[in-house]
C-alpha positions as CSV (number, residue, x, y, z in Angstrom):
1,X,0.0,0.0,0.0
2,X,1.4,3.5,-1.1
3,X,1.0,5.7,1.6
4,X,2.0,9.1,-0.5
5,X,-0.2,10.9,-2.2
6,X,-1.4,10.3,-5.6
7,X,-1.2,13.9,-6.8
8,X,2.3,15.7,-7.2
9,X,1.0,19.4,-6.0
10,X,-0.4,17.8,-2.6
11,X,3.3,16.0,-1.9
12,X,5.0,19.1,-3.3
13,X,2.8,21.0,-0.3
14,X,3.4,18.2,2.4
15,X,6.9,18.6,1.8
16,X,6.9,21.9,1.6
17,X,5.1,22.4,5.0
18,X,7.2,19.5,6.9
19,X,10.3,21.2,5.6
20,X,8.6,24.9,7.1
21,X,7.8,22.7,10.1
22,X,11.1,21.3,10.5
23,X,12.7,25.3,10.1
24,X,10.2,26.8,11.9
25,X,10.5,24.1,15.1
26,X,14.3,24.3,15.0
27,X,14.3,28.4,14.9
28,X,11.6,28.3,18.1
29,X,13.7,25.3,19.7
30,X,16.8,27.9,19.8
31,X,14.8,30.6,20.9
32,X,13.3,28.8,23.9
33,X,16.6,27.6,24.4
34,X,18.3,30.9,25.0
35,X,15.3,32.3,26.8
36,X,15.4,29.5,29.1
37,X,19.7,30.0,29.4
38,X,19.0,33.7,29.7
39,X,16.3,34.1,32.3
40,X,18.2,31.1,34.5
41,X,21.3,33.3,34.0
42,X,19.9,36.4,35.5
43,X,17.9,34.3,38.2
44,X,21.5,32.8,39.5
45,X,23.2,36.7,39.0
46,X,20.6,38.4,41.3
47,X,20.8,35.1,43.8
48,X,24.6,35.7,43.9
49,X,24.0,39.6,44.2
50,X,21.6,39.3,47.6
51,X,24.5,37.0,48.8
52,X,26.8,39.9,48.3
53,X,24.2,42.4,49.8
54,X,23.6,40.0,53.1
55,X,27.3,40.0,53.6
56,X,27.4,43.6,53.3
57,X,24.7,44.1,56.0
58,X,26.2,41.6,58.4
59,X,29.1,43.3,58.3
60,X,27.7,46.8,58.6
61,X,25.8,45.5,62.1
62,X,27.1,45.0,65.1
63,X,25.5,41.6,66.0
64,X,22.4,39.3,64.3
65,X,20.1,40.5,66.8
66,X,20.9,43.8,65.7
67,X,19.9,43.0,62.0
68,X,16.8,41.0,63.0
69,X,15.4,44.0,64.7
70,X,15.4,45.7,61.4
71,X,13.9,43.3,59.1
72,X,13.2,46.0,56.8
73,X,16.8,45.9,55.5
74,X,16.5,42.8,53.5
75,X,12.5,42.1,53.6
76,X,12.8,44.8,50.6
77,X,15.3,43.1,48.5
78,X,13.0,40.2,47.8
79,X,10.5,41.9,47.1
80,X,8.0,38.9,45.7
81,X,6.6,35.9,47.7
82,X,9.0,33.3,45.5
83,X,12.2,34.5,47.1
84,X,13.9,32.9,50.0
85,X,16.5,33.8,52.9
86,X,17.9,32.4,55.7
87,X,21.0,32.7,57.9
88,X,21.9,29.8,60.1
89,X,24.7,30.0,62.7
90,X,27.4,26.9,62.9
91,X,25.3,24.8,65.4
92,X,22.5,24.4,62.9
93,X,20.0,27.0,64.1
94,X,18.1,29.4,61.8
95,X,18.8,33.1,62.5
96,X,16.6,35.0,60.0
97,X,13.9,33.4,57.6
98,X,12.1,34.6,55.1
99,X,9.8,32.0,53.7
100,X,6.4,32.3,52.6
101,X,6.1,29.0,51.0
102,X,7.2,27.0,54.7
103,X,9.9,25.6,52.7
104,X,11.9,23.1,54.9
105,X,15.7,24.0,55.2
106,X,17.9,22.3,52.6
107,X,20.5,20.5,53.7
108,X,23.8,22.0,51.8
109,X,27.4,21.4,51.9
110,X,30.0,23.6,53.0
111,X,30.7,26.8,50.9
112,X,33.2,29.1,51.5
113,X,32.8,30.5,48.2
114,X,29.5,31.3,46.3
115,X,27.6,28.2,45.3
116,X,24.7,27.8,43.0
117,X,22.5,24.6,43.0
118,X,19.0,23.4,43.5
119,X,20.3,21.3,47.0
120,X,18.1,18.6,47.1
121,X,15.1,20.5,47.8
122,X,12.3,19.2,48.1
123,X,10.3,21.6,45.7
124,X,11.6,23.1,42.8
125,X,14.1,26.0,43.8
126,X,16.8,27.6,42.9
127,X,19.6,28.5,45.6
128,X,22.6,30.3,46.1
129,X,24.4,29.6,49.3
130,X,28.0,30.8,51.8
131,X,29.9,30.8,54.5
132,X,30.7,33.5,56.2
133,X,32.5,34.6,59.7
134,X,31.0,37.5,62.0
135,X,33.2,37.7,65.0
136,X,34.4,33.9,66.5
137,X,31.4,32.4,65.1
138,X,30.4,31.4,61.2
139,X,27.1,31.8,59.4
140,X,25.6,30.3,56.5
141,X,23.4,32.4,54.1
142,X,21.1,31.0,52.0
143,X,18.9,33.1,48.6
144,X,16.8,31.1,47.1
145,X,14.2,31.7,44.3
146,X,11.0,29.0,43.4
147,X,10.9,28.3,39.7
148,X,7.0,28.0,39.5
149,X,6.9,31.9,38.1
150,X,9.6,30.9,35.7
151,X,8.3,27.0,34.9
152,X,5.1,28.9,34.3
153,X,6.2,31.6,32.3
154,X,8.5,29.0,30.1
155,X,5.2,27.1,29.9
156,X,3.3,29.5,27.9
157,X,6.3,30.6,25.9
158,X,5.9,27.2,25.3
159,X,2.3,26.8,23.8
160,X,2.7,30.0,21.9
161,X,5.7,29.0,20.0
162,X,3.7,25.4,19.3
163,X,0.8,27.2,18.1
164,X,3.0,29.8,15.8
165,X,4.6,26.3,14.5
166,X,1.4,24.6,14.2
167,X,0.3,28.1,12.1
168,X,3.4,28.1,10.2
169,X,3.1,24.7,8.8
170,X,-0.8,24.8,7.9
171,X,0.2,28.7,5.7
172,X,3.0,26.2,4.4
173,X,0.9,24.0,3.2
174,X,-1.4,26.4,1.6
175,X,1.3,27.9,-0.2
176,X,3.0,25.3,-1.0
177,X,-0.4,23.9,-2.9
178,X,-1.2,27.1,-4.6
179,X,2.4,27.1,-5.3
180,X,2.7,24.1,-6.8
181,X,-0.3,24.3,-8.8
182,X,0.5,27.2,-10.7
183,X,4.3,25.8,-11.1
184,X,2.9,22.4,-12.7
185,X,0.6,24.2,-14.5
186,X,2.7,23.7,-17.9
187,X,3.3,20.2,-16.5
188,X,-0.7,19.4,-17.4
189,X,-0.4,21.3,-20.3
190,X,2.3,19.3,-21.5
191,X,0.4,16.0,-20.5
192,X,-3.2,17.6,-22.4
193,X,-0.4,18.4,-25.6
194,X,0.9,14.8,-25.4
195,X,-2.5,12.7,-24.6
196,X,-3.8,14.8,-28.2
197,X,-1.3,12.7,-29.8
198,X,-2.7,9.5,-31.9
199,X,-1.7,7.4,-34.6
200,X,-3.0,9.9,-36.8
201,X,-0.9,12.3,-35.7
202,X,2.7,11.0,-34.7
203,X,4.0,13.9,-36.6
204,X,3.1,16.1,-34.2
205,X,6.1,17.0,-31.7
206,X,6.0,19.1,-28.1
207,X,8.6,21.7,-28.8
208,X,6.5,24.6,-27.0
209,X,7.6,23.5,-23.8
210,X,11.6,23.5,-24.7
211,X,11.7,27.3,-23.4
212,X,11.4,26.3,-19.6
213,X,14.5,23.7,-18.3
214,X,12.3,21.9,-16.1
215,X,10.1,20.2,-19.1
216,X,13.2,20.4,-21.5
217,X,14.7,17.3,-20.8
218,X,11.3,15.7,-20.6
219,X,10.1,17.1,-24.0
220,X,13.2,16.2,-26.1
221,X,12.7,12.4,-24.5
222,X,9.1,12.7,-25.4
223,X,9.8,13.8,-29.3
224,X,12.4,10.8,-29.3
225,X,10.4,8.2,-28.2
226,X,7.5,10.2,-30.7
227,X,9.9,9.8,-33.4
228,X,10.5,5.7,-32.5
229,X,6.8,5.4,-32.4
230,X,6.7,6.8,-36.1
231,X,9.6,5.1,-37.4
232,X,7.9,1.9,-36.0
233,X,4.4,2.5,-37.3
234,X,5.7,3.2,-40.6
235,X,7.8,0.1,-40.5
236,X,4.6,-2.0,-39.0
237,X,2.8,-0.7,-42.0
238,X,5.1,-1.5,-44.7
239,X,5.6,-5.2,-43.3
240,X,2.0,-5.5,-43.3
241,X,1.8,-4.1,-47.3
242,X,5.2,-6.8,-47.7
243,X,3.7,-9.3,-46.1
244,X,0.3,-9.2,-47.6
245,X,2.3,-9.2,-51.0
246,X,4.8,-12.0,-50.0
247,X,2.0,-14.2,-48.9
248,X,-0.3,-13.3,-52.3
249,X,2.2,-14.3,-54.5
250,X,2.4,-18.4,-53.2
251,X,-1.1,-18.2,-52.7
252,X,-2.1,-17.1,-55.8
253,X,-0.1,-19.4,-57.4
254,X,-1.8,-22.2,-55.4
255,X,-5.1,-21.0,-56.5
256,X,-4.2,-20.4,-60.2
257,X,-2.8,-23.7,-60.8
258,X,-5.9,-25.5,-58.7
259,X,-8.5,-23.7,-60.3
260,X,-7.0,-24.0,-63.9
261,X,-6.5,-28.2,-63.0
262,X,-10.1,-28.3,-61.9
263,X,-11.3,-26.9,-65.3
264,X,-11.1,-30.6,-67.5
265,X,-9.6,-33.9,-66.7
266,X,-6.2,-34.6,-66.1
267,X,-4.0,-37.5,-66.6
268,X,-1.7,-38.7,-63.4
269,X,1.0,-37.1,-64.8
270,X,-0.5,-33.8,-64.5
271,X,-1.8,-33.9,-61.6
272,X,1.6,-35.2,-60.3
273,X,3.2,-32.2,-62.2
274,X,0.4,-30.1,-60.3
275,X,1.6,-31.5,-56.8
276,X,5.3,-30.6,-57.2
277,X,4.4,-27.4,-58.4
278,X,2.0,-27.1,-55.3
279,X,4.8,-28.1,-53.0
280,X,7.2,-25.6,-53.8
281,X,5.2,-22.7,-52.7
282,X,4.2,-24.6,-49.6
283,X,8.1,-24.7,-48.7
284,X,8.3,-20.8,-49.7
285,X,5.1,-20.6,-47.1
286,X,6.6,-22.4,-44.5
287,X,10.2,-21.0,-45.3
288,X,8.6,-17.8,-44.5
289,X,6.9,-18.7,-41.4
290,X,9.4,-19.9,-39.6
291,X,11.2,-17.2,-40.6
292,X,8.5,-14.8,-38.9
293,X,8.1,-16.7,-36.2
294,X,11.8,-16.7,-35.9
295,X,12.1,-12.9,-35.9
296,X,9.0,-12.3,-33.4
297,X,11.4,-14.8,-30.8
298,X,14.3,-12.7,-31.2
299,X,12.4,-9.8,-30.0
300,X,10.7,-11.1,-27.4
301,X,12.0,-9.0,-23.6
302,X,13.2,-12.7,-22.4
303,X,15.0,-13.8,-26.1
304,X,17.8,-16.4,-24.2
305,X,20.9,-16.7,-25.7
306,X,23.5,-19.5,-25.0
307,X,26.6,-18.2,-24.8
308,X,29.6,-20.8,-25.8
309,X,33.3,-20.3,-26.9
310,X,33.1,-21.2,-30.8
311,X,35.9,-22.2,-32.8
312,X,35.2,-20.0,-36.0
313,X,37.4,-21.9,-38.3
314,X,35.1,-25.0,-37.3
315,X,32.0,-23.5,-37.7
316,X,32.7,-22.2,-41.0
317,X,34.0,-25.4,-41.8
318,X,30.7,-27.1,-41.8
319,X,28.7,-24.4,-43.4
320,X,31.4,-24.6,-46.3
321,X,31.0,-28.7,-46.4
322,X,27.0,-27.6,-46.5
323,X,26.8,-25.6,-49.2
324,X,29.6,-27.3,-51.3
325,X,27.1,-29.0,-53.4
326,X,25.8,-25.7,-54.3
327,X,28.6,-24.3,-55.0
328,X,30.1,-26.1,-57.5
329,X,26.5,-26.3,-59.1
330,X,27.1,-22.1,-59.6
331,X,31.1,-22.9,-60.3
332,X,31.7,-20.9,-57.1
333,X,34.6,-21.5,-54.3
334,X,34.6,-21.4,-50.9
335,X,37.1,-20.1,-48.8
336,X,37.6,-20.5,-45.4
337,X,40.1,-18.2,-43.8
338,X,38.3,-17.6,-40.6
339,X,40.9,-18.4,-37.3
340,X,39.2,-16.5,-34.3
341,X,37.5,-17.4,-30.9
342,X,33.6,-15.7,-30.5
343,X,31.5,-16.0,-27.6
344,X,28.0,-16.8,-28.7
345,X,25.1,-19.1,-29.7
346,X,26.8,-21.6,-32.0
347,X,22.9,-22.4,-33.3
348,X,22.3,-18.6,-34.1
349,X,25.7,-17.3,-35.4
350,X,25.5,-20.8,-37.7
351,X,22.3,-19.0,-39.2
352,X,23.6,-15.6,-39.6
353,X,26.8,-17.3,-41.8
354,X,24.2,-19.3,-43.4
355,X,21.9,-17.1,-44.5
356,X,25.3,-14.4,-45.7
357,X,26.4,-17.3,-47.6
358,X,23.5,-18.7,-49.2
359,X,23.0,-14.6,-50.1
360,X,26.6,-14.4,-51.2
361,X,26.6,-17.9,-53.3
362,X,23.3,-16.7,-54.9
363,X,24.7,-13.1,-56.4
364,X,28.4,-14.3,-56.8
365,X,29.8,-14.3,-60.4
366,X,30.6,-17.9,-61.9
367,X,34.5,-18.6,-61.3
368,X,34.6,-16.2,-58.3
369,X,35.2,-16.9,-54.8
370,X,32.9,-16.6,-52.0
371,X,35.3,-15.5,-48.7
372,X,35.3,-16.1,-45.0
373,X,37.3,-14.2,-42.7
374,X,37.6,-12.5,-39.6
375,X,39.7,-10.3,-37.7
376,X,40.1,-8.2,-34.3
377,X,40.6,-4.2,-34.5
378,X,39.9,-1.7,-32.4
379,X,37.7,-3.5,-29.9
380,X,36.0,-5.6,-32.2
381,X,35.6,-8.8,-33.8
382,X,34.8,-8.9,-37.0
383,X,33.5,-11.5,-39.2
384,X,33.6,-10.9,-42.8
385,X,31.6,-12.7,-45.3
386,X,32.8,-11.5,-49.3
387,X,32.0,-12.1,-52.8
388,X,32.2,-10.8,-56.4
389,X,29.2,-9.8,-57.9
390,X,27.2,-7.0,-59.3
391,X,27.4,-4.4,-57.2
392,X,24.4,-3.1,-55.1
393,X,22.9,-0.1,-56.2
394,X,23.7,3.1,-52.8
395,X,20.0,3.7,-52.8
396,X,19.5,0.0,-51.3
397,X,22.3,-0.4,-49.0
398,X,20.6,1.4,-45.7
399,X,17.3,-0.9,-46.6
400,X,18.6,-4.3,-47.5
401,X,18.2,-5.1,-43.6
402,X,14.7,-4.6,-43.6
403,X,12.0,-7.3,-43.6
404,X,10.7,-8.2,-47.5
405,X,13.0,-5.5,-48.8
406,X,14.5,-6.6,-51.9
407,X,16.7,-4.5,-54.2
408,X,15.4,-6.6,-57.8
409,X,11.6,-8.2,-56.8
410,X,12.2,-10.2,-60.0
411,X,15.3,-12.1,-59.0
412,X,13.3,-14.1,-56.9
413,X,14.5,-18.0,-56.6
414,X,12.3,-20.5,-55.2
415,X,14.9,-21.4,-52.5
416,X,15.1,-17.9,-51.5
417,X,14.3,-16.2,-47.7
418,X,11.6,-14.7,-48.9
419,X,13.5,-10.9,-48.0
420,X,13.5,-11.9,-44.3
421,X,17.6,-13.3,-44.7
422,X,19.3,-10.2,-43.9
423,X,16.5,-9.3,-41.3
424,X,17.5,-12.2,-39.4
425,X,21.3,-11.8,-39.6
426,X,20.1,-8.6,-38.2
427,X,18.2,-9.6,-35.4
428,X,20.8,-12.2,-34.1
429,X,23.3,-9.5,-34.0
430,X,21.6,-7.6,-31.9
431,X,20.6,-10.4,-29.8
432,X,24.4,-10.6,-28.8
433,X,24.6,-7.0,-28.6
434,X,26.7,-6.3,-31.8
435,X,25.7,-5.3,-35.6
436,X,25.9,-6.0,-39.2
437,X,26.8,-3.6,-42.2
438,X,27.3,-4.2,-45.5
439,X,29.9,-2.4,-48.4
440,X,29.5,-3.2,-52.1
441,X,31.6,-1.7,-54.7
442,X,32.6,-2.9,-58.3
443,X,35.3,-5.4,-56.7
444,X,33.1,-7.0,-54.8
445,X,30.5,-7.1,-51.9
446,X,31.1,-7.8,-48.2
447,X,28.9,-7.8,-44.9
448,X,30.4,-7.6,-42.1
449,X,29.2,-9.2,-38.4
450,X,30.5,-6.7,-35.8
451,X,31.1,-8.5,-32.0
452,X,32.3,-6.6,-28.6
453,X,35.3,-7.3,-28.2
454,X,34.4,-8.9,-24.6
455,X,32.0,-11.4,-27.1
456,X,35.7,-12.5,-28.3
């Protein structure tokens, strides 16, 4: 279960308003903190400063008694009912007290300088505590100050800077939506532009959008795979047109020849004549559907290939003991000068040199020689399959890989591929991830089966 949100404008806003949040809590989490440092700073100064004052007033009297008969002197440096005082002689006994709250004493260690601490109180206090000498006998003064006022007052300091945090984040979030719907406003304009697009009209490209950066990158991907979609519907179309026409042409033939044998009688030997002629074009049809289905498994996502170290010199071998017969029937020579190491498919780079050599014997001259070789350069291997024929026309050279494409429709030979021999070489190359080209000039032709070098 996908717990974001399915529209991009509400998790542009969330974010927006957790990442305000997350500013907004640190910024009051700082401010607290040095409120908190200050006002505990100036509570411990003015503790330490009646300390001071005490002193000075048991110094400036004769005797305690003295200075409890004028409690006036000190009563009006506290001031407030959370302040605390007491002097205690050495024996333990408490002098002077002033303690509205009925605090017990604290129990502190010696100090004979100023000390700060909260000395395990019971309630929550602050003190400030010293020793002191007045004549032969010591005294301990105690200021203290009850943090209730300042618990409380950190309290609401509190719950305002929650609530301004709280208020923060919700205006984040508001304008982080209105934001974000007016910045993926050409966003839904691009997605309107792009769902107007149908087969009709794979022309069409989003360019309006290249002036903002954002939707530049996205555009030009766009009009690429646009462009793919094109190039692929306009080759879907033409295959259909080729194959319609590929498959006519046996099929007609079947019909023609049926028809015109149903018209009178026939003797055996026509009919028989009628059969062989029938069964040619069934092994055109069948050529050419397992050629089809052929190509449609190549392309499949999950096309396997078995990937084994092949001798090429061996390989080549047996294709040149295969088509020896035919061959010498066209006066032709083989030559093997393959000597390399390919990792592949044995079954489908046998096909590819098949199908280049039963092109090559086809077109060769009479007295020529059909070569085999291959060679490693600059991170390649390369096989090369080569004969002496009429050159191929420039015009056909970027085509001859497509499917049904023929340069000369009327050279057809019933043992042919049907135009789907080169497409196939074509495929199996990039099945193991390399390619196929093809030169022809007036000494000769040549295609050329491009490996990686890590294929090698």
């Amino acid at each position: 279960m996908n717990l974001y949100p399915r529209t991009l404008s509400l998790r542009l806003a969330i974010m927006f308003a957790l990442v305000s949040g997350l500013l907004l809590g640190s910024l009051g989490f700082y401010l607290y903190q040095s409120l908190q440092r200050e006002i505990a700073w100036r509570d411990d100064q003015a503790l330490l400063g009646r300390l001071e004052r005490m002193q000075a007033l048991i110094s400036d009297s004769d005797s305690i008694e003295q200075l409890r008969g004028r409690p006036k002197l000190y009563e009006n440096m506290l001031g407030n009912n959370d302040n605390l005082l007491w002097i205690v002689d050495d024996t333990g006994k408490v002098l002077i007290e002033i303690n509205p709250v009925r605090m017990t004493l604290p129990t502190l260690p010696a100090a004979p300088q100023a000390r700060l601490g909260d000395g395990h109180a019971p309630e929550s206090v602050r003190l400030a505590w010293r020793d002191v000498m007045q004549g032969d006998r010591g005294l301990t003064l105690i200021a203290g100050k009850l943090l209730s006022e300042r618990d409380q007052m950190l309290g609401a300091y509190r719950l305002k800077l929650w609530l301004a945090m709280s208020v923060g984040a919700l205006l984040a979030f508001a304008f982080g939506w209105w934001v974000s719907q007016r910045g993926l406003h050409p966003v839904r304009l691009l997605a309107k532009r792009a769902a107007g697009i149908d087969v009709q009209h794979l022309h069409l490209r989003l360019d309006e959008f290249n002036e903002l950066n954002e939707l530049k990158v996205l555009c030009n991907a766009l009009n690429q795979m646009l462009a793919r979609l094109e190039d692929g519907f306009a080759q879907l179309s033409r295959f259909s047109e080729d194959l319609a026409h590929e498959m006519r042409t046996p099929l007609g033939n079947l019909m023609g020849h049926t028809q015109q044998a149903l018209r009178r009688s026939r003797s055996i030997e026509d009919y028989q004549n009628l059969l062989v002629s029938n069964q040619e074009e069934y092994e055109r049809l069948a050529r050419m559907i397992d050629s089809m289905l052929f190509l449609a498994r190549t392309e499949q996502p999950n096309a396997g290939v078995k990937f084994e170290h092949i001798n090429l010199n061996d390989l080549v071998e047996q294709l040149c003991e295969y088509f020896e017969g035919v061959a010498q029937e066209r006066d032709v020579q083989l030559l093997n000068l393959a000597r390399d190491q390919l990792l592949g498919d044995p079954d489908l780079i046998r096909r590819a040199l098949a199908n280049l050599l039963a092109n090559a014997l086809r077109y060769a001259h009479p007295a020529s020689a059909v070569k085999i070789s291959s060679r490693v350069s600059e991170h390649k291997l390369k096989i090369t399959v080569n004969n002496q024929g009429e050159p191929i026309a420039a015009e056909h050279l970027p085509r001859l890989f497509e499917r049904f494409y023929r340069c000369d429709p009327s050279r057809n030979q019933p043992d042919d591929s049907g135009g789907l021999g080169l497409a196939i070489v074509r495929s199996i190359m990039q099945l193991h991830g390399g390619c196929v080209a093809v030169e022809s000039t007036e000494a000769g032709t040549s295609f050329h089966l491009e490996f990686p070098l890590k294929s090698a």
